[in-house]
HTML snippet that shows the backbone in 3Dmol.js (N, CA, C, O; Angstrom):
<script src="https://3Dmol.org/build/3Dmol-min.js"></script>
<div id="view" style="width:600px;height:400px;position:relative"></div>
<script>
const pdb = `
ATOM      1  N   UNK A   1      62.008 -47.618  51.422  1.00  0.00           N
ATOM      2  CA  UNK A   1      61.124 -46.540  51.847  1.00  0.00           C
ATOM      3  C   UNK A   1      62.007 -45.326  52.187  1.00  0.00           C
ATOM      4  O   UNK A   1      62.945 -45.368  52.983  1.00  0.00           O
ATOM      5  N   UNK A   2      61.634 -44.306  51.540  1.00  0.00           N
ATOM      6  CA  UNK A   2      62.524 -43.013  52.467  1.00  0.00           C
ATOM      7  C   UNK A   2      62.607 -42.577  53.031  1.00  0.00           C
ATOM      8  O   UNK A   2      61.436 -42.397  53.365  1.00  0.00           O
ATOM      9  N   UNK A   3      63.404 -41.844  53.925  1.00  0.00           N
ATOM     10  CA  UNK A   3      63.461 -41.275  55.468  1.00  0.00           C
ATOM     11  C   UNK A   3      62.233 -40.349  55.756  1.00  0.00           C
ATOM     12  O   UNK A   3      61.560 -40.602  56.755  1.00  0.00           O
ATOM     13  N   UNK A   4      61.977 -39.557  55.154  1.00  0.00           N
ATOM     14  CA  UNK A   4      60.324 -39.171  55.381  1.00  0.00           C
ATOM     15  C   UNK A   4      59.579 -39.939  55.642  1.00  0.00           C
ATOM     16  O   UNK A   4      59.062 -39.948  56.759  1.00  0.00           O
ATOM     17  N   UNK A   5      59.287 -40.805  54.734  1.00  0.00           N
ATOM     18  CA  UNK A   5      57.918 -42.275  54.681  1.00  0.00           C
ATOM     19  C   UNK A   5      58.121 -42.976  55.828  1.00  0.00           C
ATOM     20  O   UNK A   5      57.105 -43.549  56.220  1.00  0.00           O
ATOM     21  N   UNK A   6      59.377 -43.168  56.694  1.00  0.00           N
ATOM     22  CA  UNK A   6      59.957 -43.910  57.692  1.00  0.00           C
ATOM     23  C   UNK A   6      59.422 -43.596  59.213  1.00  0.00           C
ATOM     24  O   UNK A   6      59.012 -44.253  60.170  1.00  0.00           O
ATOM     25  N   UNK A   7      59.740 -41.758  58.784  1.00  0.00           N
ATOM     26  CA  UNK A   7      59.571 -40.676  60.343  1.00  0.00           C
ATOM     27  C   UNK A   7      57.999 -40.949  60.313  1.00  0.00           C
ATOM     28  O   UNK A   7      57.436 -41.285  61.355  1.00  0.00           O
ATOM     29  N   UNK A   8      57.395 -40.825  59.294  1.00  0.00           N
ATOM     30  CA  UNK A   8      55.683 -40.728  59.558  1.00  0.00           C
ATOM     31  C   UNK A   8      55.441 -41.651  60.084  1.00  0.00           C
ATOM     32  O   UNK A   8      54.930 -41.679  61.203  1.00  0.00           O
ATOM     33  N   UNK A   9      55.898 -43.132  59.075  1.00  0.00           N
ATOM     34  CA  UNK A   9      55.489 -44.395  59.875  1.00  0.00           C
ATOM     35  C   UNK A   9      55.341 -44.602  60.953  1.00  0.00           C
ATOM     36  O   UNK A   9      54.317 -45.105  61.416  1.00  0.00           O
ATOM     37  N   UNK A  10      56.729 -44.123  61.859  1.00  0.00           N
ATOM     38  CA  UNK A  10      57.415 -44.169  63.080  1.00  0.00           C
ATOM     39  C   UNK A  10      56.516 -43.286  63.855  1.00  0.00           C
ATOM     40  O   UNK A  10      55.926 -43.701  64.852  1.00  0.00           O
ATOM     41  N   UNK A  11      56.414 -42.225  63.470  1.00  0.00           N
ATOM     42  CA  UNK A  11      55.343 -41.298  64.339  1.00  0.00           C
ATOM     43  C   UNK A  11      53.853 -41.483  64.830  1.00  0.00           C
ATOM     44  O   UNK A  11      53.140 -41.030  65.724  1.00  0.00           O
ATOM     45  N   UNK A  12      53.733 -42.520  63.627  1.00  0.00           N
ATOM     46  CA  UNK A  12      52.273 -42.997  63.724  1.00  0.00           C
ATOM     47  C   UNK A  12      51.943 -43.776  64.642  1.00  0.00           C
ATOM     48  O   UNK A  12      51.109 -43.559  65.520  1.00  0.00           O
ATOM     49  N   UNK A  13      52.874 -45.152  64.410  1.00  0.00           N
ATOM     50  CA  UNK A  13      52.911 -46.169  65.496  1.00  0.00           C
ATOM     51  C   UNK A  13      53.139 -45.910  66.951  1.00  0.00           C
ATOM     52  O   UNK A  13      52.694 -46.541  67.911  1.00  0.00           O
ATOM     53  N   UNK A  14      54.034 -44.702  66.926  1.00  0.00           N
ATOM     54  CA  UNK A  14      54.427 -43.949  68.664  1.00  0.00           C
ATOM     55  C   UNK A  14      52.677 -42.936  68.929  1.00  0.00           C
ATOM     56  O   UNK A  14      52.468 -42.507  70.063  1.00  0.00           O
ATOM     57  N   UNK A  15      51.929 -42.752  68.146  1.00  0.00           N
ATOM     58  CA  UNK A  15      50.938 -41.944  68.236  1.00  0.00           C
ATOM     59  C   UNK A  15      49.924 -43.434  69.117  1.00  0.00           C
ATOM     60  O   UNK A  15      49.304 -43.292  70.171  1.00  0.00           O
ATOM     61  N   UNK A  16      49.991 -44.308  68.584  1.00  0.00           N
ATOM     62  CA  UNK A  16      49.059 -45.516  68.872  1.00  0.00           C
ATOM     63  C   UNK A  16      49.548 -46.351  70.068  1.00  0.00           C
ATOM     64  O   UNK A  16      48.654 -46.787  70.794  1.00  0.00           O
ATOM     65  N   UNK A  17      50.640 -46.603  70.348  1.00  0.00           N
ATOM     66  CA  UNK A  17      51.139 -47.103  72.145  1.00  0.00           C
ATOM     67  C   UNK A  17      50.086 -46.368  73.081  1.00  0.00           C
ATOM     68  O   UNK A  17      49.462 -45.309  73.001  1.00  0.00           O
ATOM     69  N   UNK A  18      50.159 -47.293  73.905  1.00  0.00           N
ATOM     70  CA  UNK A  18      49.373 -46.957  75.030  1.00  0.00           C
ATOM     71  C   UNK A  18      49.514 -45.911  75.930  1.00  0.00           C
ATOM     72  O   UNK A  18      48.566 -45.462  76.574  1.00  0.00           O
ATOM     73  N   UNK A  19      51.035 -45.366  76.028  1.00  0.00           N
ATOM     74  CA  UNK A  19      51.407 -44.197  76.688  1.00  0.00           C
ATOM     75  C   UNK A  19      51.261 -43.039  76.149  1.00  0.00           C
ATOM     76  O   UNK A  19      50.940 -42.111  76.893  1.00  0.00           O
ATOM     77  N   UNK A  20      51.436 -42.815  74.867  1.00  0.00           N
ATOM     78  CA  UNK A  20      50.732 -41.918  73.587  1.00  0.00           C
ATOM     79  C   UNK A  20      48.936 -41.465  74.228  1.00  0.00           C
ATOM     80  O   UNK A  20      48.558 -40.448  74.810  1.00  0.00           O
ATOM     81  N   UNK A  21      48.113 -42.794  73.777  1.00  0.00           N
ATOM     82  CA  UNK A  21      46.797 -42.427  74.152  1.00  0.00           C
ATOM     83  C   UNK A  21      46.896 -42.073  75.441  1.00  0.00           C
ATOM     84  O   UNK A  21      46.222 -41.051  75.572  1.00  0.00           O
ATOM     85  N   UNK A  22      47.511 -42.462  76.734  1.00  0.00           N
ATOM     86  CA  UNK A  22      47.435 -42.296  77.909  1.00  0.00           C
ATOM     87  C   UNK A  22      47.845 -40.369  78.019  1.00  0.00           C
ATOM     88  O   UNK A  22      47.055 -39.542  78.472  1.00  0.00           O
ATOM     89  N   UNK A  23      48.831 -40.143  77.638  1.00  0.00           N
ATOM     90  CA  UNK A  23      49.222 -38.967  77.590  1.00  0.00           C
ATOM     91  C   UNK A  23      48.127 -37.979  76.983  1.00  0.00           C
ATOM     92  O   UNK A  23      47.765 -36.924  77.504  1.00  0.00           O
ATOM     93  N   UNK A  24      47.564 -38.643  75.510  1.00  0.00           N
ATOM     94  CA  UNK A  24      46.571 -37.530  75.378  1.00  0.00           C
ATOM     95  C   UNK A  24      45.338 -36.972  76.305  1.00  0.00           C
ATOM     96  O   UNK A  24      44.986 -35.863  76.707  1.00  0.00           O
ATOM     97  N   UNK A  25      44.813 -38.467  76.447  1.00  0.00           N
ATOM     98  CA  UNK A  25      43.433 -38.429  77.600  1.00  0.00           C
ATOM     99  C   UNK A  25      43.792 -37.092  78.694  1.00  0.00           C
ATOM    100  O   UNK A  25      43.112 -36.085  78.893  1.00  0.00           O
ATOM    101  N   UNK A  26      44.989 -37.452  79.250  1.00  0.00           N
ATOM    102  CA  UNK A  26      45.529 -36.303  80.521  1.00  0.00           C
ATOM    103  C   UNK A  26      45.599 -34.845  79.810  1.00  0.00           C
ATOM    104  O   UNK A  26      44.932 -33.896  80.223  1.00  0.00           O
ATOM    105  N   UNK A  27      46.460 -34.769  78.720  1.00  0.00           N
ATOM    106  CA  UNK A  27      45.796 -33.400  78.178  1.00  0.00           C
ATOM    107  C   UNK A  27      44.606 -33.014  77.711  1.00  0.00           C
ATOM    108  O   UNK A  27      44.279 -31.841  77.534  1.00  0.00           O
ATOM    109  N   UNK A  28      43.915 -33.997  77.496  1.00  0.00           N
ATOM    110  CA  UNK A  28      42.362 -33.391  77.222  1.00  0.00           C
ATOM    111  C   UNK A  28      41.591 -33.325  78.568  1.00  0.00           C
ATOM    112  O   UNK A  28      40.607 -32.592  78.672  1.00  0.00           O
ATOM    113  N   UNK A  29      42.027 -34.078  79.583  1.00  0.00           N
ATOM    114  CA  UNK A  29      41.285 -33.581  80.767  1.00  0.00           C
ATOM    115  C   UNK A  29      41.903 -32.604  81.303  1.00  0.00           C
ATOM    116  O   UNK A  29      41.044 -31.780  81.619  1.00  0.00           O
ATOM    117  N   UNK A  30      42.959 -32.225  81.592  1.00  0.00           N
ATOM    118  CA  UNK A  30      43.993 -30.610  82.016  1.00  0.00           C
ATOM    119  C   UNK A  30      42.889 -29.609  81.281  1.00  0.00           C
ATOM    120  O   UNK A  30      42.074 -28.986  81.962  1.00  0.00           O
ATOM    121  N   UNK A  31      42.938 -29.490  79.591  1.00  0.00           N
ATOM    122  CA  UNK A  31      42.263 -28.752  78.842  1.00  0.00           C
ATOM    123  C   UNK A  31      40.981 -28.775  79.260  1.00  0.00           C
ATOM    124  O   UNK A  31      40.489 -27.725  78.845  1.00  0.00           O
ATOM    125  N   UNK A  32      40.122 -29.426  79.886  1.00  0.00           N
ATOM    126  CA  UNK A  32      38.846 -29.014  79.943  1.00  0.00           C
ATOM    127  C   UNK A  32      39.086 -28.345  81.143  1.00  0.00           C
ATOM    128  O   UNK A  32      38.368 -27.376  81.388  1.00  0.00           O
ATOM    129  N   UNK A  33      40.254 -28.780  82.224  1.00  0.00           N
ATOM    130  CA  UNK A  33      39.739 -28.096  83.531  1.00  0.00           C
ATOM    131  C   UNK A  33      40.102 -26.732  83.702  1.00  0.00           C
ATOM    132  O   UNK A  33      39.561 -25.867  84.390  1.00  0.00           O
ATOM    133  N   UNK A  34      41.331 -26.662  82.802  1.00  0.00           N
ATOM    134  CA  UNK A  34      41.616 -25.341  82.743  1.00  0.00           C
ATOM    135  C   UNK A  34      40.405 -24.350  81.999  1.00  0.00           C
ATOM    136  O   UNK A  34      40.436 -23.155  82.290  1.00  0.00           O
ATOM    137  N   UNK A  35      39.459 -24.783  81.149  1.00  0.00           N
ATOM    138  CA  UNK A  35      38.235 -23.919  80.426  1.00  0.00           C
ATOM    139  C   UNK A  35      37.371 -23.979  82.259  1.00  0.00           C
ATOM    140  O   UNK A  35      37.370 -22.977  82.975  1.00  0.00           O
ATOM    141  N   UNK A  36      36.867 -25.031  82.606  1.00  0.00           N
ATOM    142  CA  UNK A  36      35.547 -24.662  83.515  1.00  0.00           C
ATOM    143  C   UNK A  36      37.011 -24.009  84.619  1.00  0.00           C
ATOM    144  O   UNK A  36      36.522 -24.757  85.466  1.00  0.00           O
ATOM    145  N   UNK A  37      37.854 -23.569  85.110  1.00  0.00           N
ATOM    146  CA  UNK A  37      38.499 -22.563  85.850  1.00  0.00           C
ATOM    147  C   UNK A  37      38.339 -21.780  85.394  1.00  0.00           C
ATOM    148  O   UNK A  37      37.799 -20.913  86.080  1.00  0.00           O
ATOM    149  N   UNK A  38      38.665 -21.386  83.829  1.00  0.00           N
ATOM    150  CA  UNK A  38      38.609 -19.800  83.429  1.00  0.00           C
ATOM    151  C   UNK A  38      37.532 -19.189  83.363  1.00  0.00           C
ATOM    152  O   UNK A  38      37.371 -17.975  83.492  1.00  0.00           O
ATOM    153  N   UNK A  39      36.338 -20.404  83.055  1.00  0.00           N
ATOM    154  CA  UNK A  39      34.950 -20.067  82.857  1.00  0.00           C
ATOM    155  C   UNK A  39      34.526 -19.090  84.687  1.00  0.00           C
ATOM    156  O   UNK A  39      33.993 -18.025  84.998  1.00  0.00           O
ATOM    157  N   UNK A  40      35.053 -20.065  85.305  1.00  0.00           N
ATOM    158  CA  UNK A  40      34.640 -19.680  87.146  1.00  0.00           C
ATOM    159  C   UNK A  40      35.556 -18.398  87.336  1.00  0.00           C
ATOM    160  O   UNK A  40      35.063 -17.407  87.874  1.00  0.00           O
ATOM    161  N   UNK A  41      36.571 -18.392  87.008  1.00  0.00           N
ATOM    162  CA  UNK A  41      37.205 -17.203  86.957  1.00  0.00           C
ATOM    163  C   UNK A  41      36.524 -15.635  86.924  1.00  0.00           C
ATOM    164  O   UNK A  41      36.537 -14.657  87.671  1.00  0.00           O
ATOM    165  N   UNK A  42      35.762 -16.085  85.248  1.00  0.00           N
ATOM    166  CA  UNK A  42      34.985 -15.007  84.956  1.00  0.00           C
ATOM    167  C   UNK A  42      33.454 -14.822  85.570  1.00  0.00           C
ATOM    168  O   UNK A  42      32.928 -13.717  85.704  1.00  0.00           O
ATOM    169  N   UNK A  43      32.909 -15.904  85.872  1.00  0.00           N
ATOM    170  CA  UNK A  43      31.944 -15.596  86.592  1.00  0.00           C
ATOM    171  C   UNK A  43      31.919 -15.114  88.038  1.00  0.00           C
ATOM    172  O   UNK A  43      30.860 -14.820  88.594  1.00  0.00           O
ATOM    173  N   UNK A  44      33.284 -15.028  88.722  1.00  0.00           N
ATOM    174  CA  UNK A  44      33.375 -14.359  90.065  1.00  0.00           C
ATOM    175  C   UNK A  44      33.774 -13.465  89.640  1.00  0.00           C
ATOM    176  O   UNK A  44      34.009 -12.672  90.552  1.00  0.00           O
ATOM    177  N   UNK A  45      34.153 -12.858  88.183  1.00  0.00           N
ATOM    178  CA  UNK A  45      34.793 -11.412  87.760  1.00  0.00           C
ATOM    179  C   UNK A  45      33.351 -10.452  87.592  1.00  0.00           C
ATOM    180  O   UNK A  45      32.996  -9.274  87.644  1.00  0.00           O
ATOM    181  N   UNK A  46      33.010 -11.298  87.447  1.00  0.00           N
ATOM    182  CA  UNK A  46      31.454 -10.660  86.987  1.00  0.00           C
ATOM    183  C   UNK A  46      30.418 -10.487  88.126  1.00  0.00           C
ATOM    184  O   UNK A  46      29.605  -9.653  88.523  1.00  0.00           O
ATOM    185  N   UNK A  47      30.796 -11.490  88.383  1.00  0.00           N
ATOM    186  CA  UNK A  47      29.854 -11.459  90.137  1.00  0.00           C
ATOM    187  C   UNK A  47      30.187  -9.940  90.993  1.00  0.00           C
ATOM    188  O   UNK A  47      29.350  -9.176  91.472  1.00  0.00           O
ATOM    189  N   UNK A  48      31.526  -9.817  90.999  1.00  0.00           N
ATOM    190  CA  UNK A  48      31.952  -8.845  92.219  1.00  0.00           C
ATOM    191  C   UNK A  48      32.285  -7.810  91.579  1.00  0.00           C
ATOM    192  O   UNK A  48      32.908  -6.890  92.109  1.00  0.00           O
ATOM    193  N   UNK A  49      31.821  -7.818  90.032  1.00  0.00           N
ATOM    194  CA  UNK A  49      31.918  -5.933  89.436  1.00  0.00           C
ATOM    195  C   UNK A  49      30.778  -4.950  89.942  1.00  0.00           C
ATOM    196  O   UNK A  49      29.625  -5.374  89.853  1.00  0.00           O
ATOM    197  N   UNK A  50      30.959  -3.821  90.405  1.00  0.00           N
ATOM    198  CA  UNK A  50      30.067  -3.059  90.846  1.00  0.00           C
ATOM    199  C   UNK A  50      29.384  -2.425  89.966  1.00  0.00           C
ATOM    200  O   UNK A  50      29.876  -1.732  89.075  1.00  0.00           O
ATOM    201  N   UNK A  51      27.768  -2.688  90.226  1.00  0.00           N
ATOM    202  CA  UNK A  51      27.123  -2.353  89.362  1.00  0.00           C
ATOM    203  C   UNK A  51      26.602  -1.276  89.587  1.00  0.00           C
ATOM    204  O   UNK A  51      26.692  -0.787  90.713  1.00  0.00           O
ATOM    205  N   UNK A  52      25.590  -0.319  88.070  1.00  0.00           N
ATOM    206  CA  UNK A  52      25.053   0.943  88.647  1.00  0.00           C
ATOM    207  C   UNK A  52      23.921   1.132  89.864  1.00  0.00           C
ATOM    208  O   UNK A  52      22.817   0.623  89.670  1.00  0.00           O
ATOM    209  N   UNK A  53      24.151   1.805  91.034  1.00  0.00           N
ATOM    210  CA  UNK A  53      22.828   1.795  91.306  1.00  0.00           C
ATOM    211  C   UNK A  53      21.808   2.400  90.653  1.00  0.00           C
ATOM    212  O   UNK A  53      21.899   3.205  89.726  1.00  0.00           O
ATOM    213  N   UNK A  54      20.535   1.852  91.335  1.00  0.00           N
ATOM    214  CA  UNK A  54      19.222   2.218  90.427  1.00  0.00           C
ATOM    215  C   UNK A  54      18.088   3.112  91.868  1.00  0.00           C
ATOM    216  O   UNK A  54      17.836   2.533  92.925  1.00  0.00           O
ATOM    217  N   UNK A  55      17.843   3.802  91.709  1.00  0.00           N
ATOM    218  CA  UNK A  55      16.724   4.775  92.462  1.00  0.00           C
ATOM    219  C   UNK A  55      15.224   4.849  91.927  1.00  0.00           C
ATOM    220  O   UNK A  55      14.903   3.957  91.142  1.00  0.00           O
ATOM    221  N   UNK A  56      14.716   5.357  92.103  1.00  0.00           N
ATOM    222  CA  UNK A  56      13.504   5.732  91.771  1.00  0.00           C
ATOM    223  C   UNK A  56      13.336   7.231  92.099  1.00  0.00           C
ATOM    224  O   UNK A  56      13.451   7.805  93.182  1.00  0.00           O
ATOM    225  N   UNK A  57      13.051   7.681  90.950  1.00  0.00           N
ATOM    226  CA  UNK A  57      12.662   9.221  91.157  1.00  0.00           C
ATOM    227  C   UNK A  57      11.585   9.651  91.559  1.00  0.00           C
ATOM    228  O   UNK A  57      10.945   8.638  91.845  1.00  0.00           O
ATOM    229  N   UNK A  58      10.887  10.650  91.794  1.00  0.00           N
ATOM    230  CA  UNK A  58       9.537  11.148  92.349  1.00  0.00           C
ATOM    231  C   UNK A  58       8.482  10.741  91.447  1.00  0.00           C
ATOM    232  O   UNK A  58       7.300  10.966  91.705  1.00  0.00           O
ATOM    233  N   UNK A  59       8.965  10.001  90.129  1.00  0.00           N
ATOM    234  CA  UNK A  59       7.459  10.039  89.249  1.00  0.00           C
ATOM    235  C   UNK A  59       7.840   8.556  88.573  1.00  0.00           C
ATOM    236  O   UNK A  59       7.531   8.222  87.429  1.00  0.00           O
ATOM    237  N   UNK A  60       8.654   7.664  89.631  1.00  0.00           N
ATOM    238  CA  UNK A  60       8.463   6.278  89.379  1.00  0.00           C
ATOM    239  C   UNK A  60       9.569   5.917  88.175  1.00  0.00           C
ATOM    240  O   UNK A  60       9.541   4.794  87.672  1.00  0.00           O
ATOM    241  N   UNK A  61      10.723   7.099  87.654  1.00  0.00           N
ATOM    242  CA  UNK A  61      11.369   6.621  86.997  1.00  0.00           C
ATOM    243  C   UNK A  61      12.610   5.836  87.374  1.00  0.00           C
ATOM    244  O   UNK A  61      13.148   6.365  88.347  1.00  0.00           O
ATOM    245  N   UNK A  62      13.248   4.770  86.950  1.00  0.00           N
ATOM    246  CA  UNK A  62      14.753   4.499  87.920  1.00  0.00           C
ATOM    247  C   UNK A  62      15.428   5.482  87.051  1.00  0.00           C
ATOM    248  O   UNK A  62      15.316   5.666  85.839  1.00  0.00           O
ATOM    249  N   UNK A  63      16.257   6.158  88.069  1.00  0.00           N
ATOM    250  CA  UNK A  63      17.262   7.106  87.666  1.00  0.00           C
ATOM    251  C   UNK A  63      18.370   6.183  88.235  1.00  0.00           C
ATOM    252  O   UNK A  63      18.485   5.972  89.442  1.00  0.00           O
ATOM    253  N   UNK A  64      19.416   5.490  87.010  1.00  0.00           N
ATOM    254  CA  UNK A  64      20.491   5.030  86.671  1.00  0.00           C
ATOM    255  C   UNK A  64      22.201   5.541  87.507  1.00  0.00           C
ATOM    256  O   UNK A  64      22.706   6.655  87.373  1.00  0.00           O
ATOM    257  N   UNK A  65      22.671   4.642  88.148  1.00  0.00           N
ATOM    258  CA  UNK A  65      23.759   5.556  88.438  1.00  0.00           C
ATOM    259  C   UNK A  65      23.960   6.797  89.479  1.00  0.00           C
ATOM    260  O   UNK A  65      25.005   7.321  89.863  1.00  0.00           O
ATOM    261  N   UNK A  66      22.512   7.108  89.827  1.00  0.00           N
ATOM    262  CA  UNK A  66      22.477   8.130  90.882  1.00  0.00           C
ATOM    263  C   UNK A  66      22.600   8.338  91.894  1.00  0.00           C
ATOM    264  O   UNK A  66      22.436   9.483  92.313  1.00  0.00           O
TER     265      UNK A  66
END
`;
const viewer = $3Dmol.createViewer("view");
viewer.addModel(pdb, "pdb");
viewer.setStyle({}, {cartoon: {color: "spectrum"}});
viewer.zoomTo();
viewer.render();
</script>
C-alpha cells in the first residue's frame, strides 16, 4: 500500500477512537455555545440602541425623531 493510502487509513482509524469522537462532541458543543452567546450578544446590542422618538403632532400625526 503507499504512503498516501497508509496516512488516510491511519487518519481514519484515529478519526473513529473514542477520544477522536469525544473531542468532536466538545467542539460541537463550544460551537453551538459560542452561536446562542453571539446570538445574546446581539440581542442586548439591539435592545440598548436608542431608538427614534415618536410624538404626535397637533393633527394626530407621529412626527419621527422630533
Amino acid at each position: 500500500m503507499p504512503d498516501r493510502d497508509l496516512g488516510r487509513t491511519a487518519l481514519w482509524r484515529r478519526r473513529l477512537t473514542g477520544a477522536a469522537q469525544a473531542l468532536r462532541r466538545s467542539e460541537e458543543k463550544n460551537e453551538r455555545q459560542a452561536h446562542t452567546y453571539l446570538a445574546f450578544v446581539g440581542f442586548r446590542r439591539n435592545a440598548n440602541s436608542p431608538r427614534p422618538s415618536t410624538r404626535l403632532s397637533g393633527t394626530g400625526k407621529a412626527i419621527i425623531g422630533g
